[in-house]
Z-matrix of the N, CA and C atoms (Angstrom, degrees):
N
C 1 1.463
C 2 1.532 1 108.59
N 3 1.622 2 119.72 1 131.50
C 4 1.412 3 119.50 2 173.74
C 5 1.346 4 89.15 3 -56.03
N 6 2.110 5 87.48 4 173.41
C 7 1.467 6 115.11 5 168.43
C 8 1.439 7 120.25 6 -54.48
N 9 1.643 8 106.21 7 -51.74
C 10 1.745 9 128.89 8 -170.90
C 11 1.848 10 88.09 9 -66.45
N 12 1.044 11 135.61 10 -37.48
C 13 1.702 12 116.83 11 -151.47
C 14 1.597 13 79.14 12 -101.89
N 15 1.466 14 151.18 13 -13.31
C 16 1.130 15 136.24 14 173.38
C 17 1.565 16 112.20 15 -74.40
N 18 1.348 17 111.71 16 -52.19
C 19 1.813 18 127.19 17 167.79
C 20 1.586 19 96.59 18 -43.82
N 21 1.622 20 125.98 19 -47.90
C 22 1.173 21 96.48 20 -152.41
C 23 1.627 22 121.07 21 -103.01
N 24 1.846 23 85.25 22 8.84
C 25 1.769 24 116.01 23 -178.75
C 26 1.932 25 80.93 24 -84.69
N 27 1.114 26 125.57 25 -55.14
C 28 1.682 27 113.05 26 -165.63
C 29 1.503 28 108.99 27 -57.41
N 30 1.800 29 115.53 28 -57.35
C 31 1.593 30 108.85 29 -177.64
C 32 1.413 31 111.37 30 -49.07
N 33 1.348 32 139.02 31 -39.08
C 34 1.737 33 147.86 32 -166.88
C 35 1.777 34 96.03 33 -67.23
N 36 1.505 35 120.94 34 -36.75
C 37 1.436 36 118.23 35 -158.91
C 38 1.468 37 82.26 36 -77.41
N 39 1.680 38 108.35 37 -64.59
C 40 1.693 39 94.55 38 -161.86
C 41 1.366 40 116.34 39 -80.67
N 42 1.554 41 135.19 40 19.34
C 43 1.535 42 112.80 41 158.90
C 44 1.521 43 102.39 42 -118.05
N 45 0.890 44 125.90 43 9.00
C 46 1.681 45 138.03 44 -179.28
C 47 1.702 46 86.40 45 -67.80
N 48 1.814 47 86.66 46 121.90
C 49 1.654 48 100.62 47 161.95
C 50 1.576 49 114.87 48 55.47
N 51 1.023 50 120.44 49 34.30
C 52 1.676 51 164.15 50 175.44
C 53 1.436 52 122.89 51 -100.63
N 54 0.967 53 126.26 52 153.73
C 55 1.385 54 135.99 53 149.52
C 56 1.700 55 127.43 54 -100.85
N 57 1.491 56 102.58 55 124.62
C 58 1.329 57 93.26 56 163.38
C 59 1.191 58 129.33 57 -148.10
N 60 1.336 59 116.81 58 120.03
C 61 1.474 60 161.82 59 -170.30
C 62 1.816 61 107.86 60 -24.79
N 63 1.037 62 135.73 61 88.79
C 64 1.555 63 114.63 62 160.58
C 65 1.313 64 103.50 63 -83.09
N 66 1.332 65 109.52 64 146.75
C 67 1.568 66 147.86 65 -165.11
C 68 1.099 67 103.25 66 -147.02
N 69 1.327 68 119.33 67 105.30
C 70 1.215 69 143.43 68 -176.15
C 71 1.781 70 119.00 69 -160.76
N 72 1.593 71 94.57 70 163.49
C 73 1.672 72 78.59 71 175.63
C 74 2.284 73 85.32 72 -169.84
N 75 1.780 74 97.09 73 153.01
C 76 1.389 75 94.91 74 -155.04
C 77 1.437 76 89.92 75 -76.25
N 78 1.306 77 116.15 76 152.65
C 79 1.562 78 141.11 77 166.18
C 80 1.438 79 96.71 78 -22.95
N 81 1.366 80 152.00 79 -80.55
C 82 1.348 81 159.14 80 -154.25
C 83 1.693 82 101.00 81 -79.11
N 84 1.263 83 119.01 82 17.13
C 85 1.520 84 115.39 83 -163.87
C 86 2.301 85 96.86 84 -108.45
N 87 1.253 86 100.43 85 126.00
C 88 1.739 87 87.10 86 -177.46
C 89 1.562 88 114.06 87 -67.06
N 90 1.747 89 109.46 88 5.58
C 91 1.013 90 95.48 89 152.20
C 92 1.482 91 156.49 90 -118.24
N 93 1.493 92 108.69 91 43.44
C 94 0.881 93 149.07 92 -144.24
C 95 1.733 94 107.70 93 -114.43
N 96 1.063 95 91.82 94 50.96
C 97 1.749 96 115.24 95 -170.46
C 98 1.397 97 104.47 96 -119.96
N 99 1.092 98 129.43 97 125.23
C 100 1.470 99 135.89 98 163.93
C 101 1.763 100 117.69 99 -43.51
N 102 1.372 101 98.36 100 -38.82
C 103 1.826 102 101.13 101 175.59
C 104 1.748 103 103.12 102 -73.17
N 105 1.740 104 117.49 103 -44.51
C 106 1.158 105 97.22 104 178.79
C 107 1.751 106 146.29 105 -73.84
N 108 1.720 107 94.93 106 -15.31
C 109 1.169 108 129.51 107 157.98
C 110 1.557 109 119.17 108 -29.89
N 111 1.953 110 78.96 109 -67.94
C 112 2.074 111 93.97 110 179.70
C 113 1.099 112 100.18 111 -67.97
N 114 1.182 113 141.37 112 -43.83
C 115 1.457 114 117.40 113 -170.47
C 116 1.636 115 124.62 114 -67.01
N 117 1.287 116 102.29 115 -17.01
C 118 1.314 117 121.45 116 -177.47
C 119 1.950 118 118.57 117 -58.11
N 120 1.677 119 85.07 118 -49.20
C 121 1.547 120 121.24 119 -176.67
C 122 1.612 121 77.41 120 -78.77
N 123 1.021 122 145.91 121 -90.98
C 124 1.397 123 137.93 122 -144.15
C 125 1.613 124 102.88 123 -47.23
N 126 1.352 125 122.82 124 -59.42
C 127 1.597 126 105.10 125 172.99
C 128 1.109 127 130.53 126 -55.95
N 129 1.648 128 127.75 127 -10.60
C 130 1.113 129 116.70 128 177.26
C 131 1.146 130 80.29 129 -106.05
N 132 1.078 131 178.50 130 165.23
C 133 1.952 132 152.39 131 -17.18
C 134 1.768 133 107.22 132 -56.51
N 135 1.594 134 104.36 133 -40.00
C 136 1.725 135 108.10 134 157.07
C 137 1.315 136 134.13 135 -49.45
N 138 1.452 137 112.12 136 -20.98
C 139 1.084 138 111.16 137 -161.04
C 140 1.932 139 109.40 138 -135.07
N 141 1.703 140 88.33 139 16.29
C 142 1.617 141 103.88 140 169.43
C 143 1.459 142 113.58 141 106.18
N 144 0.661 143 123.52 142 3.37
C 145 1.707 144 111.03 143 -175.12
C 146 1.981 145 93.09 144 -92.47
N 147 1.301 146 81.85 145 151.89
C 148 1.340 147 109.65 146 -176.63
C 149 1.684 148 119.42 147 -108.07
N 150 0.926 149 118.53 148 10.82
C 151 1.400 150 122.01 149 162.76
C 152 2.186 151 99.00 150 -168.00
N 153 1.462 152 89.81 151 172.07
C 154 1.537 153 98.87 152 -177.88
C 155 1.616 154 104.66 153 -124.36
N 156 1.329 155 128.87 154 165.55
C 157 1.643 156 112.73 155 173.67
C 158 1.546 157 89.47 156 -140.01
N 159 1.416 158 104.28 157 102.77
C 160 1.615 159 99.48 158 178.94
C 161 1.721 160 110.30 159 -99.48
N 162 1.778 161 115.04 160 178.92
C 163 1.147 162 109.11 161 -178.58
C 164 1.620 163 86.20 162 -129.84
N 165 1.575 164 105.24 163 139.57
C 166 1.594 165 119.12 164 166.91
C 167 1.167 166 112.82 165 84.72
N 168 1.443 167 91.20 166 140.06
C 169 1.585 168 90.13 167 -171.90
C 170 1.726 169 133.78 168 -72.44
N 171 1.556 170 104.97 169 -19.04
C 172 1.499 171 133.50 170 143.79
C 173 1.348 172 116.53 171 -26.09
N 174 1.691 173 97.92 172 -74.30
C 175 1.471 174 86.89 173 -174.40
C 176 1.560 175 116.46 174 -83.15
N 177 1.235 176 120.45 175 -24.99
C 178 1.669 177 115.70 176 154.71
C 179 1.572 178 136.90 177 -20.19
N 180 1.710 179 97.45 178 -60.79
C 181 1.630 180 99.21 179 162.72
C 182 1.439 181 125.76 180 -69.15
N 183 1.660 182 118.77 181 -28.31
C 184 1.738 183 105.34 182 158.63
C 185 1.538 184 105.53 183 -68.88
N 186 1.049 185 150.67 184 -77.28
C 187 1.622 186 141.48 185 -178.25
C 188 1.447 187 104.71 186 -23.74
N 189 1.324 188 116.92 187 -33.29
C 190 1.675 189 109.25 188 -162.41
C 191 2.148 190 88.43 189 -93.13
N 192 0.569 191 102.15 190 -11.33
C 193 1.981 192 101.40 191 175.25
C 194 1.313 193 109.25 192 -98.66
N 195 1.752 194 128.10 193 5.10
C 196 1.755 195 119.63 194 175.54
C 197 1.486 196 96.64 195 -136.79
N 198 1.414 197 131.21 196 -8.85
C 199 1.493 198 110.64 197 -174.94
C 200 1.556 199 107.22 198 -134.61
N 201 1.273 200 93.07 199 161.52
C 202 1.249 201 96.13 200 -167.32
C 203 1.832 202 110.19 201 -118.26
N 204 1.345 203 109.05 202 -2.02
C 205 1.543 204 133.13 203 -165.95
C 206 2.145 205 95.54 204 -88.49
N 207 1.207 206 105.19 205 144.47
C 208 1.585 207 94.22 206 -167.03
C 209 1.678 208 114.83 207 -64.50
N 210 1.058 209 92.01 208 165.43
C 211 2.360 210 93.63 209 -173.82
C 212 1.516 211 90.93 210 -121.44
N 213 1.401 212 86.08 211 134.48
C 214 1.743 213 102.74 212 171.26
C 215 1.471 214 95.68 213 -112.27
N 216 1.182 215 118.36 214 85.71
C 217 1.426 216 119.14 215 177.52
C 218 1.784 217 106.18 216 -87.15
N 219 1.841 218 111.60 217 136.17
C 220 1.263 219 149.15 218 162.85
C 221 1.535 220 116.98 219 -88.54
N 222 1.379 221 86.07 220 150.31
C 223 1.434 222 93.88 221 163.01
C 224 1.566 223 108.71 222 -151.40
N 225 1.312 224 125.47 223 101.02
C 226 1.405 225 142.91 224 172.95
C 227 1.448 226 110.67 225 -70.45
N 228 1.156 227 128.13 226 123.31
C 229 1.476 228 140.20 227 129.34
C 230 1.522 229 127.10 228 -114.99
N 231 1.539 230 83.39 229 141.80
C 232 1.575 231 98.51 230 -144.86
C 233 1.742 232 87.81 231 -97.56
N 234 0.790 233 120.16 232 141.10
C 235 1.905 234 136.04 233 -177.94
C 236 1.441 235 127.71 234 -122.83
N 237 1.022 236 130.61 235 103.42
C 238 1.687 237 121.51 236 -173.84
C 239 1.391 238 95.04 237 -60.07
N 240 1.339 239 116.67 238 2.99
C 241 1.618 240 95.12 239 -170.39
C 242 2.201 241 101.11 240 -84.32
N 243 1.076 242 99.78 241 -27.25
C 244 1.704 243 111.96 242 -158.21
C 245 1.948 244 100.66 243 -141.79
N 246 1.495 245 79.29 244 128.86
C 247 1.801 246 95.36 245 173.66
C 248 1.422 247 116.74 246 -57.71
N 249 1.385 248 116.32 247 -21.75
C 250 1.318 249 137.99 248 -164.33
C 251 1.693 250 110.86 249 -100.42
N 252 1.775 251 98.91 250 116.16
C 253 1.472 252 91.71 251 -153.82
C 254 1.926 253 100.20 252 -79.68
């Protein structure tokens, strides 16, 4: 087995049949802080979830300094052109 299909045989074992948590909050929201973010992601890795789905790359690097569970990090832009962020 390659390296890449071994990495991607380990992430599938540990979020398989899992939960994982988006932590997020809208742009105009006060909580919409990179520190409150991570803490957000940190209670749910406490409290079992097996992956996090963050938005921005901001708040990515605080989530990526408290957890250790994998990050499905996003990046949304929002468009008057399309409902679809």
């Amino acid at each position: 087995m390659t390296d890449l299909k071994s990495k991607i045989q380990n992430l599938i074992s540990k979020i398989q049949n899992g939960l994982i948590v988006s932590c997020q909050a809208p742009a105009n929201s006060p909580l919409c802080k990179p520190e409150i973010i991570a803490a957000l992601a940190e209670t749910a890795e406490q409290n079992g979830a097996v992956g996090v789905r963050i938005d921005s790359p901001d708040h990515i690097l605080a989530v990526k300094q408290v957890v250790r569970v994998p990050i499905l990090g996003i990046y949304k832009v929002v468009s008057a052109s399309s409902e679809v962020y």
